[in-house]
C-alpha positions in Angstrom: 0.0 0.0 0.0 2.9 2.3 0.6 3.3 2.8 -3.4 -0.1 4.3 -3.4 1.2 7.3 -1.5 4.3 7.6 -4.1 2.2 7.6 -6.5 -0.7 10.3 -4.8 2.3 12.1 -4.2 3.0 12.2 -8.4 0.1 13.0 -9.6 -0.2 15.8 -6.9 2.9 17.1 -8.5 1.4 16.7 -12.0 -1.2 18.7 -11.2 0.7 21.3 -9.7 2.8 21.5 -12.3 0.0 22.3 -14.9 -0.6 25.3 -12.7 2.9 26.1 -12.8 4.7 25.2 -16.2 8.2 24.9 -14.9 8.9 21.4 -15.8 10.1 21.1 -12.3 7.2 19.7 -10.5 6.8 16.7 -13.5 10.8 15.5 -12.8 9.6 15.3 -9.2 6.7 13.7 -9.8 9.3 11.2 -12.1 11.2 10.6 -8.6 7.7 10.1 -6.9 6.9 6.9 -9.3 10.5 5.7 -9.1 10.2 5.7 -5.3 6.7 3.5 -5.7 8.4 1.7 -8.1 11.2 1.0 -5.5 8.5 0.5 -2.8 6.6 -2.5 -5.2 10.1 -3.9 -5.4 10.9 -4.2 -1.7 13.0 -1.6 -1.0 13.4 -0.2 2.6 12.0 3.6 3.2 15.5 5.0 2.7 16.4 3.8 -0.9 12.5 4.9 -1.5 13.6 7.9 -0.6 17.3 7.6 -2.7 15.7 6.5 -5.8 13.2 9.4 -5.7 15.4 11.9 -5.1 18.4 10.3 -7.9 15.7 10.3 -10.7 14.4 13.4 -9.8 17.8 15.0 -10.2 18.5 13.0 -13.3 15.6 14.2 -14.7 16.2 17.9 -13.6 19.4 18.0 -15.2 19.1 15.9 -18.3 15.5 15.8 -19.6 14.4 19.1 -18.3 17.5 21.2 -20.0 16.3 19.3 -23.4 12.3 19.7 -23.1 12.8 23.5 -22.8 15.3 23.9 -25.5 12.8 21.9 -28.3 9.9 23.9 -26.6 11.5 27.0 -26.9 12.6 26.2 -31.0 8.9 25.1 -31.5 7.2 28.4 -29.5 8.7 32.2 -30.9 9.0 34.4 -27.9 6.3 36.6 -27.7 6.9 40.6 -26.9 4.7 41.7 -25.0 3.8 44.5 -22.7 6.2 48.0 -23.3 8.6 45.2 -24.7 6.4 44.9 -27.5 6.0 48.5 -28.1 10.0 49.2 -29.6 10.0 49.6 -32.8 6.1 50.7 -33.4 5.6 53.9 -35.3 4.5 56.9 -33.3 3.5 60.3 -33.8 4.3 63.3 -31.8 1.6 65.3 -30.4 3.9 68.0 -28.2 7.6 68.9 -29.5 9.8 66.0 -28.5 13.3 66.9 -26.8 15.7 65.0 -24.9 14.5 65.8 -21.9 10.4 65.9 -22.9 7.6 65.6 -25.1 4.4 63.7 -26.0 3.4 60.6 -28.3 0.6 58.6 -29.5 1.7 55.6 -29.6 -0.5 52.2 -30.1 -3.9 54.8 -29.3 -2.3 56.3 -26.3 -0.9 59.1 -25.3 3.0 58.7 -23.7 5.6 60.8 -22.8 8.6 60.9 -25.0 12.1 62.2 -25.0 14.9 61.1 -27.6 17.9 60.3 -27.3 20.2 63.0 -28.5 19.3 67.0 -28.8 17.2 66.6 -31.8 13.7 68.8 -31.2 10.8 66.7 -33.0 7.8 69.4 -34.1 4.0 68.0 -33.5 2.8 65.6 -36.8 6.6 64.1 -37.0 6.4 60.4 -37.5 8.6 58.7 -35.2 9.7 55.3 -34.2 10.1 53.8 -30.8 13.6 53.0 -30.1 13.6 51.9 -26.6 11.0 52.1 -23.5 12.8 53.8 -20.0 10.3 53.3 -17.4 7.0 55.3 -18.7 9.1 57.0 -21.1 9.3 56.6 -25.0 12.5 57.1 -26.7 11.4 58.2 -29.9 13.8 58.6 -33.4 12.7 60.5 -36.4 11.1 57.4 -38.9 13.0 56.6 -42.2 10.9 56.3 -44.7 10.7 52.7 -46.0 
């Protein structure tokens, strides 16, 4: 009976780890069924223990390095919040220096500065070069 609370104890940690999306939890859930697995073969409590905690570190470092590497090739990271916003056209609404100035940029309005002394007059397209805090740094746009 002492397998069923390995294996309780995995599936705990398999549902966990669909809240969490580490692939951390699921190699210790993999330790959890090797130490059932060690418990159905008559191992005392302590190499229960051993052979959870070896394949759980097995797993960490071998499987867990690889799963996130093909995941990572299969899914393109996604920008998103200000991160996404660099390299979006703007427009400026009030003259643009380098120490202030307004934007719309994605339908709101931001405060902008740019980067060198360059004055930007209102109705100058601009691009986004770089997001400081709840700042845009704005460049004149080339034309493409």
């Amino acid at each position: 009976m002492g397998w069923l609370w390995w294996v309780g104890g995995a599936l705990v940690l398999g549902i966990l780890e669909m809240l969490s999306l580490d692939l951390v939890l699921v190699m210790f859930a993999g330790g959890a069924l090797a130490g059932g697995a060690a418990h159905a073969m008559g191992a005392p409590v302590w190499g229960q223990i051993l052979a959870a905690a070896v394949t759980s570190v097995v797993l960490l470092a071998t499987l867990r390095p690889w799963l996130l590497r093909h995941l990572r090739e299969r899914t393109p990271l996604a920008e998103t919040n200000a991160a996404a916003l660099v390299g979006r056209p703007a427009v400026v609404l009030a003259t643009v220096t380098s120490e202030a100035g307004r934007v719309k940029l994605a339908g709101e309005v931001w405060s902008a500065r740019t980067p060198a002394g360059d004055a930007l007059p209102p109705g100058t397209e601009v691009r986004v070069a770089q997001i400081d805090g709840a700042t845009a740094v704005v460049l004149p746009a080339v034309p493409d």
